[in-house]
C-alpha positions, 0 to 999 in steps of 0.5 A: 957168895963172900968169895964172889963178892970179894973178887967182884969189888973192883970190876963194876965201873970199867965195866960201865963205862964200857957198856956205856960206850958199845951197848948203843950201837950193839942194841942196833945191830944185835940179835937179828934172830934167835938165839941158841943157849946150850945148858949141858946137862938134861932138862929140868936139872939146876942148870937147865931152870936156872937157864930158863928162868933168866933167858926167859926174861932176856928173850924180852929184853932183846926181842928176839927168842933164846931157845934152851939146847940140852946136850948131855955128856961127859960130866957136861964137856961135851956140850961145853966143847961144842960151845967153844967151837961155835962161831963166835957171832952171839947166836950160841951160848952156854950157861956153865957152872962150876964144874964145867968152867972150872972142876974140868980142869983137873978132872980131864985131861986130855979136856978140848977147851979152856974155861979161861981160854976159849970162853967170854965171861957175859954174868954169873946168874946165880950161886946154888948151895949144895945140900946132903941129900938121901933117899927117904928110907936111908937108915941114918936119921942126922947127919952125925949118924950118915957119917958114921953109917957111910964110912962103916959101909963105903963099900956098900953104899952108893952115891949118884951124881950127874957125870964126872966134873958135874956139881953133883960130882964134885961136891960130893968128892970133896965131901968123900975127901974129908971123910976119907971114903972111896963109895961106889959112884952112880953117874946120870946123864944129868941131875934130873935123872940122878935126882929121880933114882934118888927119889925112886930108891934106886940110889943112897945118896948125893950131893945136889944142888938147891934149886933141884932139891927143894921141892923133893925135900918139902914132898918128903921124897927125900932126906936132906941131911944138912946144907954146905953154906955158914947159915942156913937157907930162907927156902930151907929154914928146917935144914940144917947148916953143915957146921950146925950138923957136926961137919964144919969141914964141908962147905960147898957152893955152885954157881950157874954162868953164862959164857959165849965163845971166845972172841965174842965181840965186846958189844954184843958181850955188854948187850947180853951182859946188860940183859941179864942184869936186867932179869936178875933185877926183875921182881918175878925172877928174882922171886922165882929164883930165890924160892929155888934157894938160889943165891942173887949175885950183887950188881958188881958180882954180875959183871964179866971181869967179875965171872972171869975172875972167879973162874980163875979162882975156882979152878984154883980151889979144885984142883987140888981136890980133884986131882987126887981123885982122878 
């Protein structure tokens, strides 16, 4: 989260004085009903709990019901293209990551929306490190040994991920970059399915999120090679970091946001913004999310100018990545 951190120094006192001044009368008028969150990819995947364990506790905060909409596709633009073109009244949102606000960039394009355009940043919710992963009878024992056991077999091998532009995706096409393979790719309707095959041996590896892994990687489902982040997570003591495993190179970290359509009004942009400081700051949620190996973004990280500075960022560092791959 250094990255995020460094883009969010700045945001936190224009973005108070403007909740200060609109939350009041947006707390009077908004929300009169339930709320739809869509989460593009299937349920039970990183997005999707990340998305549930917050809007959970939002719901509270704003008495009214926030109802979870999977809606699979497309590395999770079909969902991200349905919610720029949502009436922008505050009643359907989307929780996005790093593939669909910023990877779809230069992975589409012929893409219908804009991350930066077409969409109100509200909060970053939480950062998830990307971890190594591998079916538990894939023959390489560390990480050193996957190495050299993929590039002798990138024709063979294959690695599962949950659509083109998903995280699992392009983590593991920066991952393939640096190691100069081109394996055969496996795409899910989502890191739930892929996860699954993975468990089920139907697949060699990914590249995943923490908060889908974790409780695979302590049943002994699967393999977890190392995790792409300088030190090493307190959910995961026992796995190594990428660098201590002999592959510095790949450092990768997703994050988990929220978004309403572009054109939101800003009263209702702080109202939802104000919720989910205010579930990130929960005991219970935090708990919940910092079992899952989630990252907690800082108070200055959690705010709108902060988010949309750091999509503009992220779209910047894929690119490059990404547009040979396409």
């Amino acid at each position: 989260m250094t990255s995020i951190r460094a883009l969010a120094g700045a945001c936190v006192a224009a973005f108070a004085s403007l909740c200060a001044f609109v939350a009041p009368s947006a707390a009077q008028t908004y929300p009169t009903r339930s709320i739809t969150m869509i989460v593009p990819f299937a349920a039970g995947g990183p997005t999707d709990v990340v998305a549930r364990i917050v809007t959970a506790h939002m719901a509270q905060t704003l008495g009214q019901s926030i109802i979870i909409e999977n809606v699979v596709g497309a590395g999770g633009t079909t969902a991200t293209t349905r919610a720029a073109r949502a009436a922008n009244d505050g009643y359907t949102l989307i929780t996005g990551h790093m593939g669909t606000h910023a990877a779809s960039v230069p992975l589409y394009p012929k893409l219908a929306y804009h991350p930066e355009k077409d969409f109100e940043p509200i909060a970053l919710l939480a950062g998830t490190p990307i971890l190594i992963l591998a079916r538990k009878d894939f023959p390489p024992k560390d990480l050193k040994e996957f190495v050299a056991y993929v590039k002798a077999n990138a024709e063979k091998v294959n690695a599962a991920h949950a659509g083109v532009g998903s995280v699992s995706h392009v983590s593991c096409e920066l991952l393939h970059s640096i190691l100069d393979i081109k394996p055969v790719g496996v795409p899910f309707n989502g890191t739930g399915p892929a996860m699954n095959a993975l468990v089920a041996g139907q697949v060699d590896y990914m590249c995943d999120q923490i908060v889908n892994a974790v409780p695979q990687i302590n049943a002994g489902t699967i393999k977890a090679y190392a995790i792409a982040t300088p030190e090493r997570n307190p959910s995961l003591p026992n796995v190594p970091t990428t660098a201590e495993a002999g592959l510095p190179a790949f450092q990768a970290q997703a994050w988990n946001a929220m978004f309403a359509p572009k054109g939101t009004s800003p009263a209702i942009v702080a109202s939802l913004n104000a919720a989910a400081v205010k579930a990130l700051d929960d005991e219970k949620v935090r708990k919940r999310l910092l079992e899952l190996g989630s990252v907690i973004p800082t108070a200055a990280e959690r705010m709108p100018e902060a988010l949309a500075a750091l999509v503009k960022s992220e779209i910047a560092k894929w690119s490059p990545v990404l547009k040979p791959a396409t």
